[in-house]
Each structure stands twice: as structure tokens, then as C-alpha cells.
N, C-alpha and C positions, 0 to 999 in steps of 0.2 A: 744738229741735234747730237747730243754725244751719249744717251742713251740708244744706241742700236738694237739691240732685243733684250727684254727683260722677261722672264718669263719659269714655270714649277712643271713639274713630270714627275709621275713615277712610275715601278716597274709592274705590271699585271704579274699575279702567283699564281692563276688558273684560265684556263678558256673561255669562263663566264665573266674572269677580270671581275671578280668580287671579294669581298672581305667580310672577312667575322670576327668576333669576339680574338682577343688574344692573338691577333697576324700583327707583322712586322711590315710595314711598308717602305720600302727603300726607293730613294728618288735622288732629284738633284734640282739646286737652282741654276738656271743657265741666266749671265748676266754677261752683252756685249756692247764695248764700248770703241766709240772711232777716235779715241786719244786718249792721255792719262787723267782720270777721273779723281776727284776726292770723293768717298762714303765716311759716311758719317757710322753707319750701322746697317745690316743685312740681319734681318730676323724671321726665323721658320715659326710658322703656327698653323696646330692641327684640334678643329674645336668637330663637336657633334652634337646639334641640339635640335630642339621641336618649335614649332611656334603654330598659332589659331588664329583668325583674324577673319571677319566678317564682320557686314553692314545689315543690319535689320532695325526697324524699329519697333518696340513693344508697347504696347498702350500703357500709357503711367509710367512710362521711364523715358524721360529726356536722352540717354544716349543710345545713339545710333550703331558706334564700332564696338566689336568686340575683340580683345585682341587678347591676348596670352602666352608669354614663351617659358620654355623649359632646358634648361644647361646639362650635354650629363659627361663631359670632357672640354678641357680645356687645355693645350701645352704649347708652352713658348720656348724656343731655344733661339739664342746670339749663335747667328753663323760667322759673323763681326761683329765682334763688338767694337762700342763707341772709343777709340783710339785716348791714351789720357795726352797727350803731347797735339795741342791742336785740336782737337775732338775731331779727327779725322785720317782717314787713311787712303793712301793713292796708291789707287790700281793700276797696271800698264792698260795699253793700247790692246784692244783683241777680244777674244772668246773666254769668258771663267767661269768653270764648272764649282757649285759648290756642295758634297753630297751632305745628305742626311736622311736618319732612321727613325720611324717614329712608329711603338708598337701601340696597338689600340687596346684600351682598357679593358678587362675582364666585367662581368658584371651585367643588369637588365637594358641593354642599349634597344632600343629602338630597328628597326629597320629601315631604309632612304625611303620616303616615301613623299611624295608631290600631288597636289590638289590646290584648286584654285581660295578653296578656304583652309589650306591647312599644309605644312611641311616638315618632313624631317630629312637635316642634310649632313652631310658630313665630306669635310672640307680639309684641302691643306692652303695654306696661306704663305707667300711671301711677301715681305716691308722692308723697299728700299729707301733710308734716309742720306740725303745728301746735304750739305751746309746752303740754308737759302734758300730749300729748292722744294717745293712738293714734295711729300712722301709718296714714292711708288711702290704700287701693289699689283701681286699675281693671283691668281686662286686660282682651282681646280677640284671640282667635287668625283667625290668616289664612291662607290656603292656598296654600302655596308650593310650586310645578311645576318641578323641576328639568330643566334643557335638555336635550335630548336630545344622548345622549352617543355621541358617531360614531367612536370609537374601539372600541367592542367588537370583541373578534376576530368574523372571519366576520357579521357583522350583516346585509349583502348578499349574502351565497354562500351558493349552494344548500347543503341538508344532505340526505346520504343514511348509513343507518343498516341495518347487516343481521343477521338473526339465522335460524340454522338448528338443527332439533330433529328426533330420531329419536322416536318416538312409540313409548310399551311397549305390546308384546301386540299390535304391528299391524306388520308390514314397512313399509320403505319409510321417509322423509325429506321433511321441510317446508321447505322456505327463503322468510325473507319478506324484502325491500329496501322499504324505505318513503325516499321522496324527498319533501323541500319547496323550493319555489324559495328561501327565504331565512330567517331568522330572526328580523326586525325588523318590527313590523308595527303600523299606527295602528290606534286603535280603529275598529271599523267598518269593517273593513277585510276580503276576503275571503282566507281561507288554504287554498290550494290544496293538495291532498295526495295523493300518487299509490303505491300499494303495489302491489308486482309478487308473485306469490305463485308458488311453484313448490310443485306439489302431486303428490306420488308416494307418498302416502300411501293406505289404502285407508280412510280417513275425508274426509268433506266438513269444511271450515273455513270461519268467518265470521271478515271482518274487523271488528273494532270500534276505535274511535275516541276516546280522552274528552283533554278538554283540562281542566286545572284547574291551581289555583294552591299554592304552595309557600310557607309564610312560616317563615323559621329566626331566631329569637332566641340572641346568644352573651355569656354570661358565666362572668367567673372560671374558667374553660377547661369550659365547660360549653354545653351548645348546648338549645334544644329547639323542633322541628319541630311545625309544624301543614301540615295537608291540606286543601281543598274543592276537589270539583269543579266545576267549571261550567259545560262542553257535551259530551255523548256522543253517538254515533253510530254507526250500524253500513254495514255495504255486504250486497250478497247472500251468499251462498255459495260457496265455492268446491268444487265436486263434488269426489270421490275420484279418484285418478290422472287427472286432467284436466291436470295439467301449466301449463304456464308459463298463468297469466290474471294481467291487469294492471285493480288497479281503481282508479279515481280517485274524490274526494269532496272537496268544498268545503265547507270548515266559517267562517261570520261571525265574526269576534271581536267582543263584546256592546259597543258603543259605551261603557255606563257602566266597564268595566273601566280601573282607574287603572294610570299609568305601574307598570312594573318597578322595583324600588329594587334594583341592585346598587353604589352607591358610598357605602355606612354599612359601620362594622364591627362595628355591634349588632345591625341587624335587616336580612336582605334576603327583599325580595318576587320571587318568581320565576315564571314560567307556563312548562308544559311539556306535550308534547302523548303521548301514550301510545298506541301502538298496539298491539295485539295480537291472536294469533287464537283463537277460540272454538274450540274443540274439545271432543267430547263425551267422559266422564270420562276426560279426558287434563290435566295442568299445560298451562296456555297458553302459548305464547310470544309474549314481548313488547318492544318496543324503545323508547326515547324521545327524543322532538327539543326540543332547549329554542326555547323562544317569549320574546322580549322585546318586550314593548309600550311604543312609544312615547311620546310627548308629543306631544297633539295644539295644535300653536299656532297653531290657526286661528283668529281673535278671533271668529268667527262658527259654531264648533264647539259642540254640545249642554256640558249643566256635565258634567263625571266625576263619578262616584259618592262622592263626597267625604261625603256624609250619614253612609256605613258608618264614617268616620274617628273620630262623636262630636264634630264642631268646628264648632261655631254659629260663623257667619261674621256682622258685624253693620257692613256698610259705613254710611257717610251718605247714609239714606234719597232727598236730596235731588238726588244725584251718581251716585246707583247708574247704570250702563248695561244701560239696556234690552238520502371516498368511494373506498379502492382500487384503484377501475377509474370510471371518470367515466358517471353513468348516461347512458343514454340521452336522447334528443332525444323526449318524446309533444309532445304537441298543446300542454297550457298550458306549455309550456315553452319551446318555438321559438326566442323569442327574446331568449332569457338565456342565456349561457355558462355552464356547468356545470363542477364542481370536484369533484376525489375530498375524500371524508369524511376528515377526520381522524381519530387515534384517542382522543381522547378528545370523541370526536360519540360514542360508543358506548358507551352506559351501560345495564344492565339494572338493573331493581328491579319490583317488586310496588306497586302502587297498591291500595289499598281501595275497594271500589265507593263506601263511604259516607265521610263529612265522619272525619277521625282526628287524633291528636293522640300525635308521640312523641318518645321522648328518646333521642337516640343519646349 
């Protein structure tokens, strides 16, 4: 066999070995051969795109797959080019390094994200032509963190969210206001949560708590939703006609949790926080506040849970680095200005206790 290894690397810029907008990525092709070989051509490509793709069937529509992709770079560079004398060129016997830099484009890039119905990847690519012979190819994906994007509406302003419920077969009326100082939050980060419960019901009420994530995949005018939770919690009781009681509760967001993806328009990642009150055989009432998780770019920040993505990262070993009426002033709030909700802060829907999967 006179291709001996053929294969792409590059160099890790930080400890989490990720990339963002506007870094340079510097690598090499390593190509070894056991005699003197003819190539035809040696070509570098570094692409980042999105794709959707699932099987469902819909009543009155013959197709089953839904597929859709999305491009948002593309760059080819001749590391050899094709030789004019012969169309080809002989390399000695041995080991040939051949470098190259490829910086990533500026602009709404996606962040790597993996799902069994949906991906974003970002890739470097080597293609080796030889006279005759198969085209061989290397690749190697990397994990690219898109900036955090400081234009989301409200991403600093508190959210407050209200919902009020007459309870059957019992007199009397619930109101629940739940408030968070903001919407935007790093991983590791503490999310302070304040629910005020007005209770003139002749039933006790628990608050609970669950934070989990959202993933929507969209094709060919078709959408389809996945759910997992991933922290729940409750507070005490609220007794029967006890009236106004205000409870607060501090929930961590889990460090490994990755960035939010709302700038694709195949696939977005979302986290939302769900409150609502337990009451016994009564429909619960419930409210929800959206959570967007940052980009943590601290070069000395733990890695993100990038393993759940499915993308072996494979740098060069050698290089690697080590609100209607504005609520109230409580306690963790002091000292933040407060802003009435909007109306589209206020969204009802039913959550599943357990992990679900639907198609609207």
C-alpha cells in the first residue's frame, strides 16, 4: 500500500479547544508514503453548515422524510495543485507535513450542535487525488461557539409573568406572579426566582419549579419538537386562604449546559423555566419564563458538554492547551431596575414530567 497515513490536525487556542467567530485555525496535513508517489492534487476545505432531517407521517401527505440543509461557509484552498506537465507530481518516500490557516468567518454562525433529528457541524476537510486512483479523504470536526449575541430583546430586563385560576368544586381564586431578575445567564451561573402566590382558595398549593430545554427542528413547512428536562424543584406549601405569601428559590444552571442556538433557521436550542402550582385533584396552573444561556468565554472556563454533540475533537497532541405594573423591590433585587412584562413574556403550555418528543 503506498499510502501509509494520510490524515488533518489542528492546533487547540484554549483549554476548552473551541472556536468562535473570527479565530484562526492553524493545522497541518500529514501525508506518508512507503516510495515515491505521483498526486495529482492535495486540497484543504473548511465548510460550517446546519441540516434537519426526520421521518414522520402526516395524514394527507404522502411524504414521510423531512430533510433540509443550510450553508453558512465554505473555503477551498490547493495545498498542490494539479501539476501542468503530466497532471501530476512525485513526492519522495517518507513523512510530508503540509501547513495551512484557515480563519472562520465573521458573522450569525450557528454553534456545533448534534441531535439525532438535526446538526450543526463544522469541519476541516482534506482530498487526496492521485492518477487512477480513488480520491482520498481526511476530516476532522471542531467545535465552534458562536459570540454571544447582545441584541436579544429583553436579555438584561427582569421578567415577570402572571397567571390567575378559579379552582372547580372549591370557592375562591389563585394568582400566581413569578419574577426573574433577567433572562440571560452563563453557565454556572445562579437563577434567582421569586413567586408571590396569592391564595384565597380553600386548598393548600406547592410551588414547583422545572427548568429544561427545548429543541425545534424545521423543514419543508414542517417543524418537530423535542423536550428534556433538567433541574426541578419545589418550595413549601402555600396553606389555604393564607393569602398573599411570597416564595423565593435559587436554582444553579448546570455548568456543562451549552450555549442557546436561536440564530439557525433549522434547528433552535432553547431553555425555559416552568413554574407552576401543585394542587391536589385540581389542573395546575402554570406560567413560563424563557432562559437563554450564554457563551462562557472565559479561556479558563470548565469544557461545555460538547461530548452529547457526537464530535470527537482531535487537535495536535503536541499544541493541545492545558410586566403590567413593575413588581416589586424583595431582597435579591435591590439593586436592578425593574420593567413591566411584556405581552408576549406570557405564554402558557403543559410540560411533561418526562423526556417527550412532538410534532406540531
Amino acid at each position: 500500500m503506498t499510502i501509509k497515513n494520510f490524515q488533518i490536525e489542528y492546533d487547540a487556542i484554549n483549554r476548552r479547544n473551541t472556536f468562535t467567530n473570527g479565530d484562526t485555525i492553524n493545522g497541518r496535513i500529514i501525508l506518508e508514503v512507503n516510495k515515491k508517489t505521483r498526486i495529482q492534487s492535495l486540497v484543504f476545505k473548511a465548510k460550517g453548515k446546519a441540516s434537519a432531517c426526520w421521518t414522520q407521517h402526516y395524514r394527507h401527505d404522502p411524504s414521510d422524510v423531512w430533510f433540509s440543509d443550510e450553508k453558512y461557509y465554505s473555503i477551498k484552498e490547493d495545498i498542490l495543485k494539479e501539476a501542468k506537465e503530466n497532471g501530476s507530481e512525485v513526492i519522495e518516500k517518507g513523512r510530508h507535513v503540509f501547513p495551512f490557516s484557515f480563519k472562520i468567518p465573521k458573522g450569525k454562525i450557528p454553534s456545533s450542535f448534534w441531535s439525532v433529528f438535526g446538526k450543526v457541524i463544522h469541519k476541516l476537510k482534506a482530498e487526496l487525488k492521485q492518477p487512477l486512483m480513488v480520491t482520498r479523504k481526511a476530516k476532522i470536526h471542531f467545535t465552534f461557539v458562536s459570540k454571544a449575541d447582545t441584541s436579544i430583546p429583553g436579555l438584561m430586563v427582569p421578567q415577570h409573568v402572571r397567571k390567575e385560576k378559579s379552582i372547580a368544586f372549591s370557592p375562591g381564586s389563585v394568582t400566581m406572579d413569578a419574577f426573574t431578575m433577567k433572562k440571560g445567564y452563563l453557565p454556572g451561573e445562579d437563577m434567582k426566582v421569586i413567586v408571590k402566590v396569592n391564595n384565597h382558595s380553600t386548598r393548600s398549593v406547592q410551588p414547583k419549579f422545572v427548568l429544561y430545554e427545548k429543541r425545534s427542528f424545521f423543514g419543508l413547512n414542517r417543524s418537530k419538537i423535542e423536550t428534556r428536562e433538567i433541574l426541578r424543584a419545589k418550595a413549601e406549601a402555600v396553606h389555604s386562604c393564607s393569602g398573599l405569601t411570597t416564595v423565593k428559590k435559587v436554582m444553579t444552571i448546570p455548568k456543562e449546559l451549552p450555549p442557546s442556538i436561536l440564530n439557525c433557521n433549522l434547528i433552535k436550542l432553547e431553555y425555559k423555566l416552568k413554574i407552576y402550582l401543585d394542587i391536589l385533584c385540581a389542573s395546575d396552573p402554570e406560567v413560563k419564563l424563557s432562559v437563554v444561556i450564554l457563551p462562557d468565554e472565559s479561556p479558563d472556563s470548565l469544557p461545555p458538554a460538547y461530548e452529547s454533540f457526537g464530535f470527537e475533537n482531535q487537535p495536535s497532541q503536541s499544541n493541545t492547551l492545558q410586566a403590567d405594573n413593575p413588581p416589586p423591590s424583595y431582597d435579591v433585587f435591590e439593586t436592578y431596575p425593574l420593567f413591566p412584562a411584556t405581552e408576549n413574556q406570557i405564554e402558557i403550555y403543559r410540560l411533561s414530567d418526562r423526556q417527550s418528543s412532538t410534532i406540531l
